[in-house]
Backbone of each chain as ProteinMPNN parsed JSONL, in Angstrom:
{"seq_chain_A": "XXXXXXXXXXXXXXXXXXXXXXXXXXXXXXXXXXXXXXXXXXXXXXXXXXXXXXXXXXXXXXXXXXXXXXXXXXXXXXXXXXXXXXXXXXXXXXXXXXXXXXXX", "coords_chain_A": {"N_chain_A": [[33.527, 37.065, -22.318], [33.099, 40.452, -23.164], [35.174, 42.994, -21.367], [34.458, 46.336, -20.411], [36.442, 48.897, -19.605], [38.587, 51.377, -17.597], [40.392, 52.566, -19.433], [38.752, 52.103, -21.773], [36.68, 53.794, -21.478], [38.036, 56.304, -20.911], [39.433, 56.869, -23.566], [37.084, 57.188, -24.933], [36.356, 59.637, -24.555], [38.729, 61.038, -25.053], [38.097, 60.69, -27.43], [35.657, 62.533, -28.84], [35.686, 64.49, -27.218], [37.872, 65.982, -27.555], [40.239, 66.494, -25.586], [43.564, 65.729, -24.328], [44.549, 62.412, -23.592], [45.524, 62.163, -21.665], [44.418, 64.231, -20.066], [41.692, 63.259, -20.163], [41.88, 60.942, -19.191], [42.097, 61.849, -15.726], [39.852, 63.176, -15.858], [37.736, 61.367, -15.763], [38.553, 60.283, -13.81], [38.154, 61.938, -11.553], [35.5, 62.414, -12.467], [34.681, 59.684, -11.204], [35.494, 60.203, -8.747], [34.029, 62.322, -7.252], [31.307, 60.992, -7.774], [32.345, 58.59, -5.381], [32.462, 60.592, -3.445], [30.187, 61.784, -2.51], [28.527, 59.147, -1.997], [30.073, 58.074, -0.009], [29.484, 60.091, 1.508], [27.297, 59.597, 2.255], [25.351, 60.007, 0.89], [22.56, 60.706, -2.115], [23.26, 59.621, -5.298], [21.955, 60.521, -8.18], [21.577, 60.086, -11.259], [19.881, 61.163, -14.374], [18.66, 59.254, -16.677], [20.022, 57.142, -16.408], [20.614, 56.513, -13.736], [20.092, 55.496, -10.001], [22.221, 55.906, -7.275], [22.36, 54.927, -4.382], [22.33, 54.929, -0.609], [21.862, 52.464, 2.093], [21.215, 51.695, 4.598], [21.771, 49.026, 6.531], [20.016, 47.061, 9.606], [21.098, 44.705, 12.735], [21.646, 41.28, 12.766], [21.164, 38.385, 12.871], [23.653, 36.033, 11.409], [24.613, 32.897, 9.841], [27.17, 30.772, 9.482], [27.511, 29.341, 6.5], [29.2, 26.648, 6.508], [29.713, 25.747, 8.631], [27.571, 25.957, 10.036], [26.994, 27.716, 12.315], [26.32, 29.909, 14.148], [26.418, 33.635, 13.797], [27.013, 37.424, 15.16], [25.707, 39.857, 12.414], [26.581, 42.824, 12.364], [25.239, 45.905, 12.115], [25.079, 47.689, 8.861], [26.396, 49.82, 6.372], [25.211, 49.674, 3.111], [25.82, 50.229, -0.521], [23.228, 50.495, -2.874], [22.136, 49.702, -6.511], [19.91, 51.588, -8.379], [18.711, 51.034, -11.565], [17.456, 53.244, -13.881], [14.463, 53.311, -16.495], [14.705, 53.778, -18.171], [17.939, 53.131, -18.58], [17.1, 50.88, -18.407], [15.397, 49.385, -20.311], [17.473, 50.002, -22.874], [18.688, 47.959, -22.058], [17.571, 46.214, -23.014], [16.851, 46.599, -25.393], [15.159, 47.744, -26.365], [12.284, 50.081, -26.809], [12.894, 53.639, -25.047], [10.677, 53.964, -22.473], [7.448, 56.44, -22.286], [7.543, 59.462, -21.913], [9.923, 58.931, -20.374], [11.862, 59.546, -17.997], [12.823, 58.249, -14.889], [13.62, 59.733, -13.04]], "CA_chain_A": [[32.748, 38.3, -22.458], [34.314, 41.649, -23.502], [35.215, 44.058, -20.834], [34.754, 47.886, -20.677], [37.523, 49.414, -18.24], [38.686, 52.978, -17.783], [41.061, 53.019, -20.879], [37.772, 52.114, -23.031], [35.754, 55.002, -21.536], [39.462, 57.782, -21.449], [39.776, 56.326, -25.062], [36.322, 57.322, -25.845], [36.194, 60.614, -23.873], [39.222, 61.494, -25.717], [37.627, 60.882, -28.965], [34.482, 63.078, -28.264], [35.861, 65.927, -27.164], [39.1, 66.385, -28.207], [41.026, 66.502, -24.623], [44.546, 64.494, -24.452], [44.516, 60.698, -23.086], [45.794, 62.188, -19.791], [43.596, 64.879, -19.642], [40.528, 61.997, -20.559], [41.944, 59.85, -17.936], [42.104, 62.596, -15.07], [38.711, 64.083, -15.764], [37.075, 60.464, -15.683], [38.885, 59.745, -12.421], [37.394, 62.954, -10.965], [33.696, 62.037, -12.053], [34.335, 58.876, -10.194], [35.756, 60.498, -6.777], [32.996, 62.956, -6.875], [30.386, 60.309, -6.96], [32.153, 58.101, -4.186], [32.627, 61.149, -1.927], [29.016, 61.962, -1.9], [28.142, 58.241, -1.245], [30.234, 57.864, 1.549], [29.025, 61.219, 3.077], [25.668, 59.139, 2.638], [24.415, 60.959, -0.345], [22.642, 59.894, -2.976], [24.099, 60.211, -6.785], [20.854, 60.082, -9.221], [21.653, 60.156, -13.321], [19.08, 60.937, -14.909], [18.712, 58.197, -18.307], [20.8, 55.935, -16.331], [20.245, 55.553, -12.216], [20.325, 56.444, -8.827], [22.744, 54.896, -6.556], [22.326, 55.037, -3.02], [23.257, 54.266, 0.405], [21.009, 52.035, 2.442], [21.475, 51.074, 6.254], [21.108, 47.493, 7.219], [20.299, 46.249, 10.723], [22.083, 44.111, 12.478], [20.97, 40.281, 12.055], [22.258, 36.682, 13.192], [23.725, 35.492, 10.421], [24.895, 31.77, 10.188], [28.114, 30.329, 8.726], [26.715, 27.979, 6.136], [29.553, 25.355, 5.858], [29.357, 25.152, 10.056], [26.022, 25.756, 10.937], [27.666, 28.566, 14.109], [25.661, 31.735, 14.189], [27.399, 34.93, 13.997], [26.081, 38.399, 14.265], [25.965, 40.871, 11.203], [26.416, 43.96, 12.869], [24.724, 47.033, 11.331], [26.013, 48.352, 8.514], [25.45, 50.657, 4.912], [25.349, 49.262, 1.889], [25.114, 50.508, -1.672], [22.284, 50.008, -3.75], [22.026, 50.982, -7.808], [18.449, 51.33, -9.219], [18.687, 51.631, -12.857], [16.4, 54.055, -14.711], [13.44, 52.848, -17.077], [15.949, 54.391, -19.559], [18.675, 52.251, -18.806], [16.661, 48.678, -18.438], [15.185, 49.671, -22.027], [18.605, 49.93, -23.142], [19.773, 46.673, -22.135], [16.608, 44.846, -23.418], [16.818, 46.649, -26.615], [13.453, 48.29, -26.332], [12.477, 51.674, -27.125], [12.354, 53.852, -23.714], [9.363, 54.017, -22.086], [7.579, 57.314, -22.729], [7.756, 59.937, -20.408], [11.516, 58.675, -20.339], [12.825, 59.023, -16.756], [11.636, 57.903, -13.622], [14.192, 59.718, -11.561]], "C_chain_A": [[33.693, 39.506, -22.422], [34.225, 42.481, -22.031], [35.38, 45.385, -21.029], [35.796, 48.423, -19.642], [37.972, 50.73, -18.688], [39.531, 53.327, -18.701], [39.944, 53.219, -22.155], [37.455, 53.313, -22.731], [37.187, 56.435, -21.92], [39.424, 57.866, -22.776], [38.285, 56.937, -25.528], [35.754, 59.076, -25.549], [37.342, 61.515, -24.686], [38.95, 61.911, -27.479], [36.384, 61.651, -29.139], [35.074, 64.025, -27.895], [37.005, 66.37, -27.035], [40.501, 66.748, -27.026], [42.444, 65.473, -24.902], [44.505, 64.018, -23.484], [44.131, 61.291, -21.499], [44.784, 62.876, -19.372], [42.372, 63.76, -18.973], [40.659, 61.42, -19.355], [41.215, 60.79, -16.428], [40.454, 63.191, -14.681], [37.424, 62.693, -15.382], [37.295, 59.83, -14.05], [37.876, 60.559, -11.167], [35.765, 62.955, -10.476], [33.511, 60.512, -10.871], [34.518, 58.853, -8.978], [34.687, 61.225, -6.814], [31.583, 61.811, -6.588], [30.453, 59.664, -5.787], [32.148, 58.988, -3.224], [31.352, 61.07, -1.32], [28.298, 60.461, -1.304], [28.945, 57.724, -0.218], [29.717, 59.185, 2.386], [27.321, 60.442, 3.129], [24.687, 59.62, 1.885], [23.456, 59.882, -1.702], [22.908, 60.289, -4.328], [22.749, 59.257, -7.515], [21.367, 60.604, -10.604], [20.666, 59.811, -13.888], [18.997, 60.582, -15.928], [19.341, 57.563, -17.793], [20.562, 55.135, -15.28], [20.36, 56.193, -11.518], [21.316, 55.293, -8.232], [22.477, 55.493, -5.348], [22.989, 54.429, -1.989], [22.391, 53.791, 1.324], [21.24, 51.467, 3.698], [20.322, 50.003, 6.551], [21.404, 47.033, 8.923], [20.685, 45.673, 11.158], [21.501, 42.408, 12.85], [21.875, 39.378, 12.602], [21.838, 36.276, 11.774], [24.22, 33.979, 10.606], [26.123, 31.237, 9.088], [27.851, 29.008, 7.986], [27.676, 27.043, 6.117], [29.696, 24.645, 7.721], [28.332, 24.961, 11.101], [26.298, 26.96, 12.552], [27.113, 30.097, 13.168], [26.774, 32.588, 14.354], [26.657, 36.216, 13.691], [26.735, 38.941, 13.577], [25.675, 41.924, 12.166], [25.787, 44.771, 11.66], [25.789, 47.689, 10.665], [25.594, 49.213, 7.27], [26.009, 49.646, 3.667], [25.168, 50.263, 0.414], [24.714, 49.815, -2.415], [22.706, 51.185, -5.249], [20.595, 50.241, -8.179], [18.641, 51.529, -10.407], [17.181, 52.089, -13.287], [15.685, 52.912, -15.69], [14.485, 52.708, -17.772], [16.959, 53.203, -19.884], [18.199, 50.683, -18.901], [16.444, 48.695, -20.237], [16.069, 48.964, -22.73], [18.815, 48.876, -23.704], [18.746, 45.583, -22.936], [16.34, 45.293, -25.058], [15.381, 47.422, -27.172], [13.495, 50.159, -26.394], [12.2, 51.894, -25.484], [11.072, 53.986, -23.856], [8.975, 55.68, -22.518], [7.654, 57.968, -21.554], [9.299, 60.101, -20.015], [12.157, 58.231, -19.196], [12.091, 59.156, -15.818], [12.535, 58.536, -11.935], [13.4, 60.654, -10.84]], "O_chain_A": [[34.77, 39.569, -21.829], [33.088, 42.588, -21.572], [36.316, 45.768, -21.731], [35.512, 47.95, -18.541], [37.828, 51.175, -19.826], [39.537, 54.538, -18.926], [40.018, 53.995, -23.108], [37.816, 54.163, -23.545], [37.225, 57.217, -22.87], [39.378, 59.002, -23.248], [38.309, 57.227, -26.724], [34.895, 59.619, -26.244], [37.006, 62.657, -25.002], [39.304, 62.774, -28.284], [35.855, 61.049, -30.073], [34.811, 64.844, -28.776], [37.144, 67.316, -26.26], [41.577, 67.174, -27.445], [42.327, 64.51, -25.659], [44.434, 64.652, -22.431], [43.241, 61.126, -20.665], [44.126, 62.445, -18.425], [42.171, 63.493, -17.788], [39.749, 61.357, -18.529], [40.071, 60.538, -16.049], [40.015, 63.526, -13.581], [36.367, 62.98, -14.821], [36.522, 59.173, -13.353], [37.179, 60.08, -10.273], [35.103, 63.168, -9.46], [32.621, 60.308, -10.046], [34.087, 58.04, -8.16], [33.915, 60.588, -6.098], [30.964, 61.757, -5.525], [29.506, 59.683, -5.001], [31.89, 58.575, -2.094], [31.108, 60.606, -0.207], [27.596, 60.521, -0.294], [28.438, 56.859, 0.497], [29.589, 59.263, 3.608], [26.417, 60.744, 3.908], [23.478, 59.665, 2.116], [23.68, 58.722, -2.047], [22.75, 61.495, -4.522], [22.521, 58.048, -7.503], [21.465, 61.823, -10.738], [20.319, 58.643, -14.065], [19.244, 61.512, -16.696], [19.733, 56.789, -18.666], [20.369, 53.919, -15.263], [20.664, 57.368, -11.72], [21.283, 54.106, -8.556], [22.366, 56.719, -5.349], [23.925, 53.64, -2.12], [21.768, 54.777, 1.719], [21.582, 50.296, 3.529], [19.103, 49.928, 6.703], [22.494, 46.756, 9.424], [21.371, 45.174, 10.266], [20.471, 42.611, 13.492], [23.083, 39.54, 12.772], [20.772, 36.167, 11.167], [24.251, 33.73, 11.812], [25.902, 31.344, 7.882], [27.906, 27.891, 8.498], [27.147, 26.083, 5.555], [29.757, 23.45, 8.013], [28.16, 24.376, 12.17], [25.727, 26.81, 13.632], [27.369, 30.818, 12.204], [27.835, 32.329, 14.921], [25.967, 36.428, 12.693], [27.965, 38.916, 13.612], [24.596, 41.935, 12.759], [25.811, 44.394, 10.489], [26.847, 48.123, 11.12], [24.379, 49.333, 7.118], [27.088, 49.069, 3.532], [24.233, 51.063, 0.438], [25.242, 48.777, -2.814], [23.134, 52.334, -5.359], [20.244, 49.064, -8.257], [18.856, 52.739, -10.477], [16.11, 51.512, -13.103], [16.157, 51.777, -15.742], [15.111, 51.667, -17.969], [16.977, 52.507, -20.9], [18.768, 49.677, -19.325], [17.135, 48.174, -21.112], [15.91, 47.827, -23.173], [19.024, 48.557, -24.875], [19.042, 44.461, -23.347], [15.764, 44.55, -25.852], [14.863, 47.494, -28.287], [14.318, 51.041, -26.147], [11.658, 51.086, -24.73], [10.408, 54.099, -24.886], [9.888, 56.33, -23.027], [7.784, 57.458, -20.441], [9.806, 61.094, -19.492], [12.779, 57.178, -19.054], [11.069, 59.829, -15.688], [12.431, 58.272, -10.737], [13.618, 60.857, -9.645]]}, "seq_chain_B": "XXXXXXXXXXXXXXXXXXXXXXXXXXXXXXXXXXXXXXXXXXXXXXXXXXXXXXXXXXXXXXXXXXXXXXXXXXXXXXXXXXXXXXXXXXXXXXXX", "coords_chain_B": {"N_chain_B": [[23.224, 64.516, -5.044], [22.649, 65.204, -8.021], [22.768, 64.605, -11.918], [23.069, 66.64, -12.832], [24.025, 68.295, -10.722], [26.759, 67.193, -10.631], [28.351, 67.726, -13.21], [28.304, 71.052, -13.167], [29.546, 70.944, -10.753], [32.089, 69.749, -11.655], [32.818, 71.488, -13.833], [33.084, 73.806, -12.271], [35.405, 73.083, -10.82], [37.008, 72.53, -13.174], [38.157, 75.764, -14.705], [38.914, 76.089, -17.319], [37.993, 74.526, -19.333], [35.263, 73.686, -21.624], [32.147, 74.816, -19.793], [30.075, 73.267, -21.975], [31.356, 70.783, -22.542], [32.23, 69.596, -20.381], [29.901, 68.593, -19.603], [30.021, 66.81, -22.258], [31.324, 65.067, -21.55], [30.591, 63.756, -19.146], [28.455, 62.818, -20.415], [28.858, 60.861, -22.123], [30.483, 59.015, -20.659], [28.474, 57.486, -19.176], [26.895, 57.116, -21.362], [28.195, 55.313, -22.86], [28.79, 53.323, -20.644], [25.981, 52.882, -20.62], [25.914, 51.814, -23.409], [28.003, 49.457, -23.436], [26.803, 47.932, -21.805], [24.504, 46.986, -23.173], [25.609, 45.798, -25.711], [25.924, 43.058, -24.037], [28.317, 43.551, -22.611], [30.99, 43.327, -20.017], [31.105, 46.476, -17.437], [34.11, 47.037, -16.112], [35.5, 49.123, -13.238], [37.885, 49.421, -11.388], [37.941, 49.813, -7.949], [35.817, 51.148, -7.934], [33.93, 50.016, -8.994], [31.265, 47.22, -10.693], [29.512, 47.434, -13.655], [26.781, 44.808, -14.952], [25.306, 43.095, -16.847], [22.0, 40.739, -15.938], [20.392, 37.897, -16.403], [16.61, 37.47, -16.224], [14.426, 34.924, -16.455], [11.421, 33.667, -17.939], [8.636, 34.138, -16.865], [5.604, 33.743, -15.082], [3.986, 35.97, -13.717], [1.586, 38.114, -11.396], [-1.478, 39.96, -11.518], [-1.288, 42.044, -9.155], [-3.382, 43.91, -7.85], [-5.786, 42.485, -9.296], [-5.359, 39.811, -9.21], [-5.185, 38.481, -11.753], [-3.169, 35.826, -13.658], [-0.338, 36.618, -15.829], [1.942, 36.738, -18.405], [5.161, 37.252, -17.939], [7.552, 38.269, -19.755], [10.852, 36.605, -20.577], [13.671, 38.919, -19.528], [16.492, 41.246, -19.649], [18.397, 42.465, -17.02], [20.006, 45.566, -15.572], [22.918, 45.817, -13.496], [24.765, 46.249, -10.59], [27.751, 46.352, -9.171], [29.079, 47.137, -6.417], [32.901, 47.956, -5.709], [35.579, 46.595, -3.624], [36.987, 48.96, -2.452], [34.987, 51.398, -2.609], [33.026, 50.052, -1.501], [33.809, 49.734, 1.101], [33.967, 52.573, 1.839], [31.734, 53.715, 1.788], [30.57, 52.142, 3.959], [32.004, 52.948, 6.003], [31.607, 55.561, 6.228], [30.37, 58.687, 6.009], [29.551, 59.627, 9.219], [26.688, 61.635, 9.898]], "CA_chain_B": [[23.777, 64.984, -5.775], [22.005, 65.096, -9.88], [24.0, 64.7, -12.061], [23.872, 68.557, -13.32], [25.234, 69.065, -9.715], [28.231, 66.889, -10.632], [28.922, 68.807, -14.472], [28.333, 71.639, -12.684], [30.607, 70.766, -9.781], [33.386, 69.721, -12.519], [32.926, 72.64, -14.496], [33.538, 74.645, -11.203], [36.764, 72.664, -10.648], [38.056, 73.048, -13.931], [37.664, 76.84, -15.529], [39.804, 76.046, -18.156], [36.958, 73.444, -19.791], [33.905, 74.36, -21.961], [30.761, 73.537, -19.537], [29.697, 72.247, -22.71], [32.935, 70.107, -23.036], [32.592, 68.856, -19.434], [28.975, 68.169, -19.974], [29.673, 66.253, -22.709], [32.314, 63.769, -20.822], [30.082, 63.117, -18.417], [27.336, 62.19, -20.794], [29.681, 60.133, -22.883], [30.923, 58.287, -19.498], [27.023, 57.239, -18.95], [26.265, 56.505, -22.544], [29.509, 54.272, -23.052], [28.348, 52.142, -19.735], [25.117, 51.972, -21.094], [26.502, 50.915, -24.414], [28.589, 48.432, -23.184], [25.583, 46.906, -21.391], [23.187, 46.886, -24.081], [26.305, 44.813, -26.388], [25.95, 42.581, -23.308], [29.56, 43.309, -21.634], [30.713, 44.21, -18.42], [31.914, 47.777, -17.302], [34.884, 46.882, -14.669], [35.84, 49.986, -12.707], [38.717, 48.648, -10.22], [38.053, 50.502, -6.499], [34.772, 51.728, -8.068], [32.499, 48.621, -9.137], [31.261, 46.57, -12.0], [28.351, 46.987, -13.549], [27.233, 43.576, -16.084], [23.413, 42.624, -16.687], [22.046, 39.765, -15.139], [18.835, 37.169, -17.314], [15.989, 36.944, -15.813], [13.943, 33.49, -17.385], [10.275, 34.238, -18.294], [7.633, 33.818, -15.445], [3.961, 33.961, -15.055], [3.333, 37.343, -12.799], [0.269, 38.251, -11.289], [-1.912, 41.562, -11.632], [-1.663, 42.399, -6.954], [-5.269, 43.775, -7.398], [-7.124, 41.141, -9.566], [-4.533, 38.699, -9.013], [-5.12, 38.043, -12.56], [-2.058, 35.542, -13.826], [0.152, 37.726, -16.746], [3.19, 36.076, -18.502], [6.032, 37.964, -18.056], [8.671, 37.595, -20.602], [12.243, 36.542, -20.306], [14.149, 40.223, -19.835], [17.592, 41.447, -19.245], [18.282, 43.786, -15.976], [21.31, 45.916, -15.322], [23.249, 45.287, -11.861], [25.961, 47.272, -10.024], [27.757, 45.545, -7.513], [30.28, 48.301, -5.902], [34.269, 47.349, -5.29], [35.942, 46.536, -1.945], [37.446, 50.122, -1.905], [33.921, 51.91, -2.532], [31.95, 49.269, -0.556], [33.988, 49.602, 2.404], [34.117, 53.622, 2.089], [30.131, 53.493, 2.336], [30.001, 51.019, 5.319], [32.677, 53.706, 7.125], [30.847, 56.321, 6.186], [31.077, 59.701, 7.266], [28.582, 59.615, 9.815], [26.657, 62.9, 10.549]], "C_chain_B": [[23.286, 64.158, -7.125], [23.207, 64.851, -10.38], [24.129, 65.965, -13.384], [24.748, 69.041, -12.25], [26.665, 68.703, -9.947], [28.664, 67.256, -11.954], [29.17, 70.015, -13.503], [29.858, 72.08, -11.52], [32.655, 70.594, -10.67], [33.636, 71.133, -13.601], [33.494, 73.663, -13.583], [35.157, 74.474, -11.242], [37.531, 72.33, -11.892], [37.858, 74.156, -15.162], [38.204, 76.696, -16.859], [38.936, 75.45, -19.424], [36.093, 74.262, -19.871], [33.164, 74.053, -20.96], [30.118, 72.4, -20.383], [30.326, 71.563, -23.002], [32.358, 69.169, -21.718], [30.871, 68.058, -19.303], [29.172, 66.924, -20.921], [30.706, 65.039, -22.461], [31.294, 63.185, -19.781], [28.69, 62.553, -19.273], [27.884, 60.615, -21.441], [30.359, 58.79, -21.799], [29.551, 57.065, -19.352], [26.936, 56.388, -20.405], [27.099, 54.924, -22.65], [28.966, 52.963, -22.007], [26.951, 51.382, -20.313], [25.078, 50.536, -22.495], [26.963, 49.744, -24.348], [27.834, 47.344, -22.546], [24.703, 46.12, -22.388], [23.876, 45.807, -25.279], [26.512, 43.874, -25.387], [27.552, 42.204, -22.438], [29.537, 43.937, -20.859], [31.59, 45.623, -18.08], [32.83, 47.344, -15.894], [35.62, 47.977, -14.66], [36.703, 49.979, -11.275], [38.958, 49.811, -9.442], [36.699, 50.974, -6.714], [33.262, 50.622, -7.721], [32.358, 48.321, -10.5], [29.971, 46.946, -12.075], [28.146, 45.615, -14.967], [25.628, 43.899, -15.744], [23.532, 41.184, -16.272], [20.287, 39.335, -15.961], [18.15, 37.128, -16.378], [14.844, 36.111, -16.97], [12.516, 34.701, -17.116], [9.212, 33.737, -16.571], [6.125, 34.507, -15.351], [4.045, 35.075, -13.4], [1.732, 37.258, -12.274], [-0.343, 39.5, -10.966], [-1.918, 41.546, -9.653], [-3.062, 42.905, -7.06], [-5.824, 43.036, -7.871], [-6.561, 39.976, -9.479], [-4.203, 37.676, -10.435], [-3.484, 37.394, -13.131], [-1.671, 36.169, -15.41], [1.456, 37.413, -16.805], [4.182, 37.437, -18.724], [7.314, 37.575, -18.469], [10.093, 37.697, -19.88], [13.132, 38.276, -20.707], [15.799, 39.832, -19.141], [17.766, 42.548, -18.105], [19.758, 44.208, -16.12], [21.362, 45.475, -13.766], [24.616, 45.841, -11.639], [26.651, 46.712, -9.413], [29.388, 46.745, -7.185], [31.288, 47.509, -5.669], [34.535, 47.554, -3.648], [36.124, 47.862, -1.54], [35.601, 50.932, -1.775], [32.805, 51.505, -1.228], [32.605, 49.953, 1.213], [34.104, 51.49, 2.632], [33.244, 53.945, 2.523], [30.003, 53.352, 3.573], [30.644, 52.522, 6.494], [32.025, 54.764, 7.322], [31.327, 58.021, 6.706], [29.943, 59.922, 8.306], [28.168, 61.399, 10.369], [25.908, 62.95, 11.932]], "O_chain_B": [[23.421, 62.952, -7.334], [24.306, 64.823, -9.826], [24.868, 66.124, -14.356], [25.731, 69.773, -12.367], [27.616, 69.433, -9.664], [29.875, 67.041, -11.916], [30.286, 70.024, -12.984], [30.707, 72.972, -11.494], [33.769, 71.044, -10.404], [34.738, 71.544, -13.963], [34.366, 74.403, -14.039], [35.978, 75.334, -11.56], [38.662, 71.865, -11.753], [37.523, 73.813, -16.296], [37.676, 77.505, -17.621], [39.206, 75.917, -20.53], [35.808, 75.178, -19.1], [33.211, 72.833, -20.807], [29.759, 71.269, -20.053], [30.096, 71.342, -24.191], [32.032, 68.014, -21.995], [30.822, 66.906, -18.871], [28.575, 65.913, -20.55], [30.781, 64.122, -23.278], [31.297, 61.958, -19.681], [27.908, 61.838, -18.645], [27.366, 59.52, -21.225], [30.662, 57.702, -22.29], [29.785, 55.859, -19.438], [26.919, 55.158, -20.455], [26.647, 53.785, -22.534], [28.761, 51.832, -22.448], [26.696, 50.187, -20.467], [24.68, 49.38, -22.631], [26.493, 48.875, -25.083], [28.082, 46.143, -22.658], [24.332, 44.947, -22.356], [23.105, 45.025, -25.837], [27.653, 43.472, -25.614], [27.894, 41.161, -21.881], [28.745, 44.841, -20.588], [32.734, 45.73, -18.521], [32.31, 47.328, -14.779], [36.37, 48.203, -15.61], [36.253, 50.455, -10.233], [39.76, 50.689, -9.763], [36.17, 51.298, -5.651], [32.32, 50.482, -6.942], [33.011, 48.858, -11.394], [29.22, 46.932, -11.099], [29.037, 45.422, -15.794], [25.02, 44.553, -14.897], [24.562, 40.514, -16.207], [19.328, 40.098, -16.073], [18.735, 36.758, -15.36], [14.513, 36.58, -18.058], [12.429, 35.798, -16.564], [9.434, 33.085, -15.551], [5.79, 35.671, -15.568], [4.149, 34.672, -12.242], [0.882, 36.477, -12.703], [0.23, 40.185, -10.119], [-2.771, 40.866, -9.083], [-3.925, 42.351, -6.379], [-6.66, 42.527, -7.124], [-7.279, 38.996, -9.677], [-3.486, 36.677, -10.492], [-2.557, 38.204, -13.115], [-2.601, 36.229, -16.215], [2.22, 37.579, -15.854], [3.976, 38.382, -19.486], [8.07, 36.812, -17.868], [10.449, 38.473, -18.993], [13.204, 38.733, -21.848], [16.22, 38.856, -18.52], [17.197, 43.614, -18.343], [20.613, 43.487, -16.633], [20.48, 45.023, -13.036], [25.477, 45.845, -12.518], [25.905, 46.22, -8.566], [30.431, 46.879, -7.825], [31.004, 46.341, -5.401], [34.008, 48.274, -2.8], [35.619, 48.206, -0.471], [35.107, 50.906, -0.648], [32.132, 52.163, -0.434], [31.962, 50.45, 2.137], [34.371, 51.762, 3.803], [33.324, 54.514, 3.612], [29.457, 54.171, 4.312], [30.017, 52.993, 7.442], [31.762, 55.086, 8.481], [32.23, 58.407, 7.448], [29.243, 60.812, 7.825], [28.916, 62.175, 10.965], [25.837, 64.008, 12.558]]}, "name": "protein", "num_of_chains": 2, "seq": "XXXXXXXXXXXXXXXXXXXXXXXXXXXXXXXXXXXXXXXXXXXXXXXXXXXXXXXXXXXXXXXXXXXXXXXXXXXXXXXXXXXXXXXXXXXXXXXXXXXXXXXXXXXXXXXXXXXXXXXXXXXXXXXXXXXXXXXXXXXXXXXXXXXXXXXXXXXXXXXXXXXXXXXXXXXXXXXXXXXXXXXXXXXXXXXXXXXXXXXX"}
């Protein structure tokens, strides 16, 4: 299966709006520290036509080591969650969006 | 944080850039992932996360108020799963 990785998107960011590579690269790096800062301050980062991601605090839980059968707890901890938009399921299924469009 | 706050926020941090320039990187960022979904490959973003779709088979549903049974076709979902660096930045958190 093909992979997309941050040369595809620089590479296509460069072609779109006319910035050089480095620039492309730099400015793509940026959008992706800005989203993790706000989800580690616990934020949540919603795109609207695409998703929300969030940050979701899990309790803490006896978990069990399946190949020994020996409990262990899961301390409490956060997780991130991504919901994708109507928009984006559409997308992937090839379907027109829904109307209305976004459900953020 | 929308994500006009984060154009916005990049437009702030670089004056030099149309808004409508930095606008249209961040749409183009979005579209591209979706793109790459919708040709069924995966977006790998190493420290960030992957996102890939994931089949779900077809399955008989049921209406929760009439309980009526309602085949629900075989679809495709998207799915995120965050990287070690991201995941574990989360968990640390900045706690307020």
């Amino acid at each position: 299966m093909n992979t997309v990785t941050r040369a595809h998107l620089t590479e296509t960011i460069y072609t779109q709006v006319g910035l050089s590579r480095n620039e492309s690269a730099d400015l793509l790096e940026v959008v992706l520290a800005r989203m993790a800062a706000a989800l580690e301050a616990g934020e949540s980062v919603k795109i609207s036509g695409f998703g929300t991601f969030s940050v979701r605090q899990k309790g803490r839980r006896i978990g069990r080591n399946p190949k020994t059968g020996v409990e262990v707890p899961i301390l409490p901890r956060r997780v991130l969650v991504f919901r994708p938009s109507q928009v984006l399921r559409a997308h992937v299924n090839h379907m027109a969006p829904p109307v209305g469009g976004d459900d953020e | 944080m929308t994500k006009s706050e984060l154009i916005a926020e990049l437009a702030a941090a670089n004056p030099h850039l149309l808004s409508r320039d930095v606008e249209t990187i961040v749409a183009t960022i979005f579209n591209e992932i979706t793109g790459a979904l919708a040709r069924g490959e995966r977006v790998e973003l190493r420290g960030f996360g992957a996102f890939t779709i994931k089949k779900r088979d077809a399955r008989t549903g049921r209406n929760p108020r009439t309980g009526a049974a309602v085949p629900v076709d075989e679809k495709v979902v998207p799915f995120f799963k965050a990287g070690k660096e991201l995941r574990d930045r989360v968990n640390r958190g900045k706690k307020d």
